[in-house]
N, C-alpha and C positions, 0 to 999 in steps of 0.2 A: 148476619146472625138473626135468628127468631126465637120463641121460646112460648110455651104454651103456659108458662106460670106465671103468672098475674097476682103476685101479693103486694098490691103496690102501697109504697109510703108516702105519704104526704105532709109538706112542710107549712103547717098555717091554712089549711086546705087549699094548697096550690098543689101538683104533680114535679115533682123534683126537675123534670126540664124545661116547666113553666116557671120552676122559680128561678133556675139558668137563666131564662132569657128575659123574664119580664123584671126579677128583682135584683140580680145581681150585677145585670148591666155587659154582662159577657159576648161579645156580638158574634164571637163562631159559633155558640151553640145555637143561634137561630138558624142556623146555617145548616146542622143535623134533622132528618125527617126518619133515619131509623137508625137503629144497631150498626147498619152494614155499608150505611150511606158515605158516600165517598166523593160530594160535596159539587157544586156546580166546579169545571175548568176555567171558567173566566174569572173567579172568583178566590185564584189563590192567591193574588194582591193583599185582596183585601183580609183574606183567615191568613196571613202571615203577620200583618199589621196586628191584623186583631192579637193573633194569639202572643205578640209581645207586649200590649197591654193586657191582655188575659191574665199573662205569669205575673205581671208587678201588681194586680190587685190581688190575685189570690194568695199568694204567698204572703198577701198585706193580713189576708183573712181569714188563713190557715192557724191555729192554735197549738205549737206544737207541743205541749204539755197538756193539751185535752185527751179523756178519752172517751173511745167508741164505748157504748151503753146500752146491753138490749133490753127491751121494752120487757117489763113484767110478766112474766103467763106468756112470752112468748115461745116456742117450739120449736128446733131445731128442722128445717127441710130435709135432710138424711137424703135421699137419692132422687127426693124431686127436685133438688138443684141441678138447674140446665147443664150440659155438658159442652163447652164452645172447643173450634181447633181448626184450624186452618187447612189444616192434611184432607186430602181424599177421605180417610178413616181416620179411625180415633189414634192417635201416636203412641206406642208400643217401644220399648225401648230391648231390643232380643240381643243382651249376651251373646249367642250365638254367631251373629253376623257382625253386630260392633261393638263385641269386648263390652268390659265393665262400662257400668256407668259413673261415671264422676262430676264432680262439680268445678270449675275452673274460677278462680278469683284471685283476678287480678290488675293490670294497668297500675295505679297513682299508688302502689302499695309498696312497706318494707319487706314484708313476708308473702310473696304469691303463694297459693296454695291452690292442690289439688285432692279434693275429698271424696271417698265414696261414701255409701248412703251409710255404712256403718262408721264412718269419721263423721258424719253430722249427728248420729244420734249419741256417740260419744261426747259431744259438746253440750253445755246448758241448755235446756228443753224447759219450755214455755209451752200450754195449753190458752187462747185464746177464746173465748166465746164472743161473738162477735159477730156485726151483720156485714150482709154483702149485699152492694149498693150497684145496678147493674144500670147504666145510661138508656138503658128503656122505660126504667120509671120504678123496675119492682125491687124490693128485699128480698134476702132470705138470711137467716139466722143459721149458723155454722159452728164450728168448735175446732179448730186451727191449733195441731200441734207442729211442735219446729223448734229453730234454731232462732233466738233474736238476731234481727239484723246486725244490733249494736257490737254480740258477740262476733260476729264475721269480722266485721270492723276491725275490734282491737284484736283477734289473732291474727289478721293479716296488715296491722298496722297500719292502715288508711292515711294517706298523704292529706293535711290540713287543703294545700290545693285542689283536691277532687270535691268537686261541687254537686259532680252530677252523677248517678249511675247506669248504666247499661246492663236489663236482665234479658239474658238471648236463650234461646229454645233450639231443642231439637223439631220442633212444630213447625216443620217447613222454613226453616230459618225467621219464626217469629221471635219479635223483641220491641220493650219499649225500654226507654232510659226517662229514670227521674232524678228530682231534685236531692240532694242529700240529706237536708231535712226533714222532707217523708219519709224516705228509706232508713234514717236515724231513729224515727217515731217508734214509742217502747213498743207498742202492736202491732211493729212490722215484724214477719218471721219468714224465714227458710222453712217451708211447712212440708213434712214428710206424711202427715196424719191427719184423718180427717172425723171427726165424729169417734173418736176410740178407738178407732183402726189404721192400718198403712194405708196410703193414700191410693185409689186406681188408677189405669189409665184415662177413664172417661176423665178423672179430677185434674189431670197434671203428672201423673207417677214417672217417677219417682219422687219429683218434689219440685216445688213450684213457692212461687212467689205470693206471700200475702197480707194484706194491709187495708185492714177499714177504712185508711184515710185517701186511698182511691176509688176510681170505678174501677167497675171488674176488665174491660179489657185493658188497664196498667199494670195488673197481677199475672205477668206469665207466666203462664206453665211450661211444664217440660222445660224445666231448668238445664243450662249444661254451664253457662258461663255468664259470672256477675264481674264487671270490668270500670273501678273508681276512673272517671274523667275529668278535665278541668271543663267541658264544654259537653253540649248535651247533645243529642244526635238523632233527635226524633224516636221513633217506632212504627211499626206494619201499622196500626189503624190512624195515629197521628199524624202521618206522611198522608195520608188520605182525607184529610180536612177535620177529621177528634180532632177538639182540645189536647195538646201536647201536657199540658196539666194534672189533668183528669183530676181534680181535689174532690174531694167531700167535704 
């Protein structure tokens, strides 16, 4: 991945991946030199070690009753936000060749369900303003409509055992799986809307995963299927030496 916006944030005047690696003590992120880095081969001994002390400090030092805050006088990006995807082109979801789109949510639940884009915007709808925190270094400030996680949750009745969850894409069969307590986090949402409008395809369209309290690539887009697990199961960029984590 690359990206020509450069609004970057700084923690204490450190660079968010300098405070990764120098302050927080996280030894795979020294390990990352870009977006798309995909980690030395002899070295997944060691970022598998690491990333199982990774997950027991960060979840030490995740807050899950904090929230995301944007900065004063700050400005919304509108469509200078990068557009990332895995596909040759930008993912397109055409009626046409494969039928409606839905949402699948299921695994560790009472009530599996299957939604289209008009059963999610049937459901409680949440506007979020809120940054987006991308593992290159920069922000940008967004406006995140959707469905709260929480609410997915209790209509599909979430087995107390699902710890983890699994968000899969039509994005060339991308997907990360997180913790449940991100995923719980009140500014996680099922986001159809971006900025006042339905979301495009550059963003995720139909709908896509999102949450201040990860980096951007834990936010899949092109949602098709959210799947409660007892055990976690990686994802496309975390299988490749990311932080399985990804916190903010």
């Amino acid at each position: 991945m690359s990206s020509n916006w450069r609004n970057f944030r700084s923690i204490g005047g450190i660079d968010r991946r300098d405070f990764l690696i120098r302050g927080s003590g996280l030894i795979s992120a020294a390990l990352l030199a870009a977006c798309d880095s995909r980690g030395p081969k002899a070295a997944d001994r060691l970022l598998r070690y690491a990333e199982r002390k990774n997950l027991v400090v960060e979840r030490k030092l995740f807050r899950h009753t904090s929230m995301d805050v944007v900065q004063a006088g700050a400005h919304e990006a509108g469509n200078k936000l990068p557009s990332y995807f895995i596909s040759p082109a930008v993912p397109v979801w055409d009626e046409s060749t494969m039928g409606k789109w839905t949402l699948e949510v299921s695994g560790l639940v009472g009530n599996p369900v299957r939604l289209t884009l008009a059963d999610l915007q049937r459901l409680p709808q949440v506007s979020n303003r809120v940054n987006h925190y991308c593992v290159e270094g920069w922000t940008a400030v967004e406006n995140w409509t959707g469905v709260p996680f929480t609410e997915l949750a209790r209509l599909v009745r979430a087995d107390p055992r699902a710890k983890f969850v699994d968000f899969q894409s039509f994005d060339d069969d991308y997907h990360e799986s997180w913790d449940i307590e991100s995923a719980m986090h009140k500014q996680t949402v099922v986001a159809y809307g971006l900025d006042g409008k339905m979301l495009e395809p550059a963003h995720g369209a139909p709908a896509r995963l999102y949450s201040p309290v990860k980096l951007g690539y834990k936010n899949t887009k092109y949602l098709t299927r959210i799947v409660f697990m007892p055990v976690m199961n990686g994802g496309y960029w975390s299988d490749q030496g990311y932080e399985w984590y990804g916190g903010v």
